[in-house]
C-alpha positions in Angstrom: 0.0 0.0 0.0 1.4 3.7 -0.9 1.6 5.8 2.4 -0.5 8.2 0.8 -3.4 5.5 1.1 -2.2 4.3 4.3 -2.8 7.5 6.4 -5.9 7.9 4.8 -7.1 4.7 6.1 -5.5 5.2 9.3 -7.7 8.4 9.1 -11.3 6.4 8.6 -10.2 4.0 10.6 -9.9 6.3 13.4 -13.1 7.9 12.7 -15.0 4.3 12.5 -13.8 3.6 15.8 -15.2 7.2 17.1 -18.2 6.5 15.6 -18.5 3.3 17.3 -17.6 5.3 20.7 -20.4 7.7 20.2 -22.8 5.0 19.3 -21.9 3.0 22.4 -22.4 6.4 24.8 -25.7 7.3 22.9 -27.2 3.7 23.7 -26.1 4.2 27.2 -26.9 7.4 28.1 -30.7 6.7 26.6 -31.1 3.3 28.5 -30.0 5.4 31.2 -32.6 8.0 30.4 -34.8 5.5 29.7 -34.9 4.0 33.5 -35.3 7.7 34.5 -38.4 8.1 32.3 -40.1 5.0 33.7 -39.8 6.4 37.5 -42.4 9.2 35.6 -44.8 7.3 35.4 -46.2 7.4 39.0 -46.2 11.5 38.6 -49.7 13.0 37.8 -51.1 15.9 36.4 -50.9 18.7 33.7 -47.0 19.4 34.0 -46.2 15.7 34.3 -48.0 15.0 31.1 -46.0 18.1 29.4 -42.9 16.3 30.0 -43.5 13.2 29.5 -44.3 14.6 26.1 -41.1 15.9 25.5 -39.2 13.0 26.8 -40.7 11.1 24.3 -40.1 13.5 21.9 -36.3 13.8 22.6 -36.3 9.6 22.6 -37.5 9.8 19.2 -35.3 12.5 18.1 -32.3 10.5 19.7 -33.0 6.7 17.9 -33.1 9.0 14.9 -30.0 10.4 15.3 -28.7 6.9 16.0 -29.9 5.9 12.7 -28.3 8.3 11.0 -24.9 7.8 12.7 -25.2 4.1 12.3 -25.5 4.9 8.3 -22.7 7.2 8.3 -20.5 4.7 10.1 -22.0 1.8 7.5 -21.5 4.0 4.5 -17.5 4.5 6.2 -17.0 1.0 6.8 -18.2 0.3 2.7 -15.7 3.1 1.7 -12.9 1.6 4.0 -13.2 -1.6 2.2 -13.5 0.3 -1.4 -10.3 1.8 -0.8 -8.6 -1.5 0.3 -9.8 -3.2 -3.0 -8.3 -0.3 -4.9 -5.3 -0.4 -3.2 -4.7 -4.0 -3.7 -5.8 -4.0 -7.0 -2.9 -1.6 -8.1 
């Protein structure tokens, strides 16, 4: 492999295993919220009902988000593997 190619892999390599980071504290951090959210559900009233509304709605904003960062990494990982073909190829 030319060095050139090397430290670029090095480079999405890196960021793959940031991504996977992320992913991992994103998962824990809403199981954790999660567990909070369920001690909510004793609490009555007006207010109560406000935010259990927008807990839900950060939840949903945060699995999409996790999508999204799970395709990024996805569409990284193909490239990775794109540019290791080419490599060996030439």
């Amino acid at each position: 492999m030319s060095q050139e190619i090397l430290l670029e892999l090095d480079d999405l390599l890196q960021a793959e295993r940031e991504l996977t980071g992320l992913l991992a504290a994103l998962r824990s951090d809403e199981q954790e919220a999660r567990v909070m959210y369920a001690r909510l559900q004793d609490w009555k009233g007006q207010s109560a009902n406000v935010l259990r509304d927008q807990i839900e709605v950060f939840f949903m904003e945060m699995s999409r988000r996790i999508r999204e960062i799970e395709e990024q990494k996805s569409a990284l990982v193909q490239y990775v593997q794109y540019m290791k073909q080419v490599d060996g190829a030439s």
